[in-house]
N, C-alpha and C positions, 0 to 999 in steps of 0.2 A: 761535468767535472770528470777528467778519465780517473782511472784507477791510481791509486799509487802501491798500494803491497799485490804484490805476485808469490805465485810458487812458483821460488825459485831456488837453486840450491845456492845454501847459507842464510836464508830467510828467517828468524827464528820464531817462531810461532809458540803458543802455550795451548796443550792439552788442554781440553775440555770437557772428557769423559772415559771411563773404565779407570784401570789402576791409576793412571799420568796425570787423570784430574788436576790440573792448577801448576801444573810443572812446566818450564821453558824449554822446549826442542828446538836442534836445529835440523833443517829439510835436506839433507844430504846426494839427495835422488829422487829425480819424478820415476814413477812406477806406472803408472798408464792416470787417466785422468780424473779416478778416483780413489787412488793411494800414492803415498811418501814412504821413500826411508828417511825414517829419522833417527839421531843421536843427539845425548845429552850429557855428555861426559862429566858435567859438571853440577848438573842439576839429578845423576841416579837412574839416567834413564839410559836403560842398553838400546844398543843400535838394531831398531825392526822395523817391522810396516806400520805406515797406518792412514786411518782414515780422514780421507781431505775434511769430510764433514764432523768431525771431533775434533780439528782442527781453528783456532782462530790466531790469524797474521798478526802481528805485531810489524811497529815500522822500523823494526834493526836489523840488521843486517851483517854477516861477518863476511868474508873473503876467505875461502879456501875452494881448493880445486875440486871439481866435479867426481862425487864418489870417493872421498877422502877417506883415509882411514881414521879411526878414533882419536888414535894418537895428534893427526893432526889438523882434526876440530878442535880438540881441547886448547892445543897451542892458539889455532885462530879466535879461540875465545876467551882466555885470559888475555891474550895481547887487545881484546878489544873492549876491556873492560866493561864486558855486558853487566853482570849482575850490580856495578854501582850505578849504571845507568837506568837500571830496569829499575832499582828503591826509588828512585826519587822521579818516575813515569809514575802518570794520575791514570794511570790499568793500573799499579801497585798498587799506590794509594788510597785508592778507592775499597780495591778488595780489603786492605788492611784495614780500614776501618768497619769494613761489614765484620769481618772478624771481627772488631771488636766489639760492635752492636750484639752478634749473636752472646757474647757473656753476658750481655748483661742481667741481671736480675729484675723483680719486678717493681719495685721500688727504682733503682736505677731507669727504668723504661717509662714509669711514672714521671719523673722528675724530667727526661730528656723530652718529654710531651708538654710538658706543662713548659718549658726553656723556649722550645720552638713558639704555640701558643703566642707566649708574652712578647717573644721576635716578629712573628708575624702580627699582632695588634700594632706594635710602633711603625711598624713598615705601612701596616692601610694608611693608620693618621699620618702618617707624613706624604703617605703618595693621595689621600683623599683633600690634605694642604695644600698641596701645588696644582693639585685638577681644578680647584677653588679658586684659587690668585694668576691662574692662567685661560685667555681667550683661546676662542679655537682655533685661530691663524696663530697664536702662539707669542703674541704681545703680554707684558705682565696687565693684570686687572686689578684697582685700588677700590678697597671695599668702603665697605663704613666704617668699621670698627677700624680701619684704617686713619680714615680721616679724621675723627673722635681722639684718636692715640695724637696723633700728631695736635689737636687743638688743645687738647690737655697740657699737653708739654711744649706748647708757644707760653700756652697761659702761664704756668710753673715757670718756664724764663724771665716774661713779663712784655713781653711780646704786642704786638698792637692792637690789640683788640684789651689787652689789659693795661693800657697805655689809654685808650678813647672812653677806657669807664672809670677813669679816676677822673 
């Protein structure tokens, strides 16, 4: 599968590490093949270097000219409406709920264990059901307690076998 995110300029990528931690850049300029400029005119981040490897691609992308000025990333980034695109991107999402794991308390961490737990028990019984009522080539299998259920409830209708013993 080739690549699909490049450095390239207008690529906008989020910091990784030092001050910019967790913040949206965009790559305004390759510097040689181990730094960017980048700006963030909307995210607080002044226009400097930095490092590809603190760096991770996202797959958005703005349009503006090579070596733009601040002034007009900022333009090519309100017109591309990133930040409503980037809330509802599962990289936001994700992170936003780790935030909100790390509040929790211990009780709250208790409780979110014992949720999962009782999720994953109905998930076996249900996936350890269907491993049961299914062959290996993948045809349904009729058990006993199968057959038993269905003779019960011929007999409760009155069905033939409750028909030959009157």
């Amino acid at each position: 599968m080739p690549f699909e995110r490049f450095v390239q300029t207008g690529r906008i990528a989020k910091a990784s590490a030092g001050p910019l931690k967790g913040r949206l850049v965009a790559i305004v300029d390759v510097i040689d093949q181990n730094r960017v400029l980048v700006d963030g005119p909307l995210t607080g981040v002044p226009r400097q270097e930095y490092r590809l490897n603190n760096l991770h691609l996202t797959k958005y992308r703005i349009k503006f000219p090579y070596t733009a000025p601040t002034r007009i990333v900022r333009k090519a980034w309100t017109e591309s409406d990133l930040k409503a695109q980037w809330k509802v991107s599962p990289w936001s999402v994700k992170a936003q709920n780790i935030c909100k794991r790390s509040s929790l308390n211990d009780y709250d961490r208790f409780k979110l264990r014992y949720a999962k737990r009782q999720r994953n028990k109905l998930l076996t019984i249900a996936f350890n059901t269907l491993k049961k009522r299914t062959k290996a080539d993948g045809t349904p299998r009729v058990l006993k307690k199968d057959r038993r259920e269905r003779l019960r409830a011929e007999k409760a209708k009155g069905g033939k076998k409750a028909a030959a013993k009157k």
